[in-house]
ZASE-781607 format. One line per 2 residues: number of its first residue (from 1); for each residue x, y, z of C-alpha. Coordinates in steps of 0.001 Angstrom, whole numbers, plus 500000, padded with zeros to 6 digits. Layout:
BEGIN
NUM = X/Y/Z | ...
This chain:
BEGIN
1 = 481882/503131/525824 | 481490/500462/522961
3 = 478705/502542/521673 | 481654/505584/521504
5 = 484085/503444/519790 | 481385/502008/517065
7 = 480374/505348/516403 | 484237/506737/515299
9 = 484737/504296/513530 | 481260/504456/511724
11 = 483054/508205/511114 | 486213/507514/510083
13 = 485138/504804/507544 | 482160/507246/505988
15 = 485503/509838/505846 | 487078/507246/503725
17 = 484384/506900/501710 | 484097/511030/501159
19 = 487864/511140/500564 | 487537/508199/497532
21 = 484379/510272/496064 | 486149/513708/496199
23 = 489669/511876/494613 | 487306/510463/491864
25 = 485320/513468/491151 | 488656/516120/490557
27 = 489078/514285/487237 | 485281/513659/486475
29 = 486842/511418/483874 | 486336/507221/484104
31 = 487012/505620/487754 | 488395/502265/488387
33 = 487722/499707/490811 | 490648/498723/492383
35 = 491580/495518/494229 | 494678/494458/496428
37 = 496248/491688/497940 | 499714/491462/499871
39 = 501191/488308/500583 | 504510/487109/501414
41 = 506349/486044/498938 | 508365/482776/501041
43 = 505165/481325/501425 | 502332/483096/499665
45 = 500512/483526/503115 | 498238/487001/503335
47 = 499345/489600/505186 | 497092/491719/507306
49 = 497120/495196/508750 | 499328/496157/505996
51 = 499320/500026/505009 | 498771/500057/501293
53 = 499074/503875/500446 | 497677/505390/496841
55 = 499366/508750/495612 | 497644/510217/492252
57 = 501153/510779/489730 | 501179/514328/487956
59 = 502356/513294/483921 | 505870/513605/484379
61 = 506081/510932/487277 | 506153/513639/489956
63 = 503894/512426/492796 | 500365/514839/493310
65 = 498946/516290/496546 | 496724/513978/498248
67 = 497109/510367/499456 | 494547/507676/500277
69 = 495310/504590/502923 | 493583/501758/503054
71 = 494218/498485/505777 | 494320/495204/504835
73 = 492065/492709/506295 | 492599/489084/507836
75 = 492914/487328/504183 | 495554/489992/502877
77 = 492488/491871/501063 | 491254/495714/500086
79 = 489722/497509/497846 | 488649/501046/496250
81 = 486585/502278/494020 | 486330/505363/491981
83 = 489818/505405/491968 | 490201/507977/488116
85 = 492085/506107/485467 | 495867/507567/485255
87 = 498933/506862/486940 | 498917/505517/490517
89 = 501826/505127/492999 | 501353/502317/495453
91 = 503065/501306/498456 | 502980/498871/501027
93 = 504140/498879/504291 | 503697/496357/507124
95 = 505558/495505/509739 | 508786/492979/509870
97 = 509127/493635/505683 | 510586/495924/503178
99 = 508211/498535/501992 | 506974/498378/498653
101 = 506443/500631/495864 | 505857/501006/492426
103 = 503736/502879/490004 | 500779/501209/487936
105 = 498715/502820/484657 | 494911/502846/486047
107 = 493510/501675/482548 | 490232/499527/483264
109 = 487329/499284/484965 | 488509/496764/487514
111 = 492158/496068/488052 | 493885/493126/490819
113 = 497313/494403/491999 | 498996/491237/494031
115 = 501688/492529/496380 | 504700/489985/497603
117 = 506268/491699/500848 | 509968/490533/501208
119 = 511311/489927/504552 | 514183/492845/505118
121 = 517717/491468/503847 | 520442/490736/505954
123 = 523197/493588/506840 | 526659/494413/505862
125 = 529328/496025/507700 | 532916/497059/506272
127 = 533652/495910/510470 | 532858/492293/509962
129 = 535429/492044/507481 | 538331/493202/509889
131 = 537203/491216/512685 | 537957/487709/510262
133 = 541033/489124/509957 | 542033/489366/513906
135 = 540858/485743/514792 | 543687/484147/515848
137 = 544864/480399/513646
């Protein structure tokens, strides 16, 4: 049974690895070497398991076919490589925090991307209001 379970995930991580190289080579142009860590931003402690998604950005912002996810580990840490310079939509999402997002210029050889997840924000409702107004003085 263990021998099962190492072998899939032997699989899916060489799939991974195919899905990087074929991103990389549909631009055949220079790759990048990319490098994240999420953290939260109260205390600047990592956060692991988080989803951190990549979606290749057409030139007018519009967001291209194909998607790569990657886990992070126990430190708050991945990486990529041969990730083609150009546009690059991240986003983060783990657990107990507000998913992240944002678009970064893939310009260099190597680039760090620190992510600080924010716990979600408290919530409003219009009812709260009213029921001030029925307590009685």
């Amino acid at each position: 049974m263990k021998r099962n379970v190492l072998l899939a995930m032997a699989v899916a991580i060489a799939g991974l690895g195919v899905i990087g190289l074929t991103w990389a080579q549909d631009d055949e142009g220079p790759t990048s070497s990319l490098k994240f860590v999420v953290v939260r931003d109260t205390d600047g402690k990592p956060v692991r398991n988080a989803e951190v998604v990549l979606h290749p950005v057409k030139r007018k912002g519009k967001q291209d076919k194909g998607e790569l996810d990657l886990k992070t580990d126990a430190d708050g840490k991945t990486s990529m490589d041969g990730v083609p310079y150009g546009p690059l939509r991240v986003q983060v999402l783990a657990p107990h925090f507000q998913t992240f997002g944002e678009d970064y210029e893939v310009d260099k050889p190597e680039l760090e991307i620190t992510v600080k997840l924010k716990h979600p924000g408290g919530q409003y409702s219009v009812y709260d209001n009213h029921a001030e107004d029925k307590k009685p003085q």
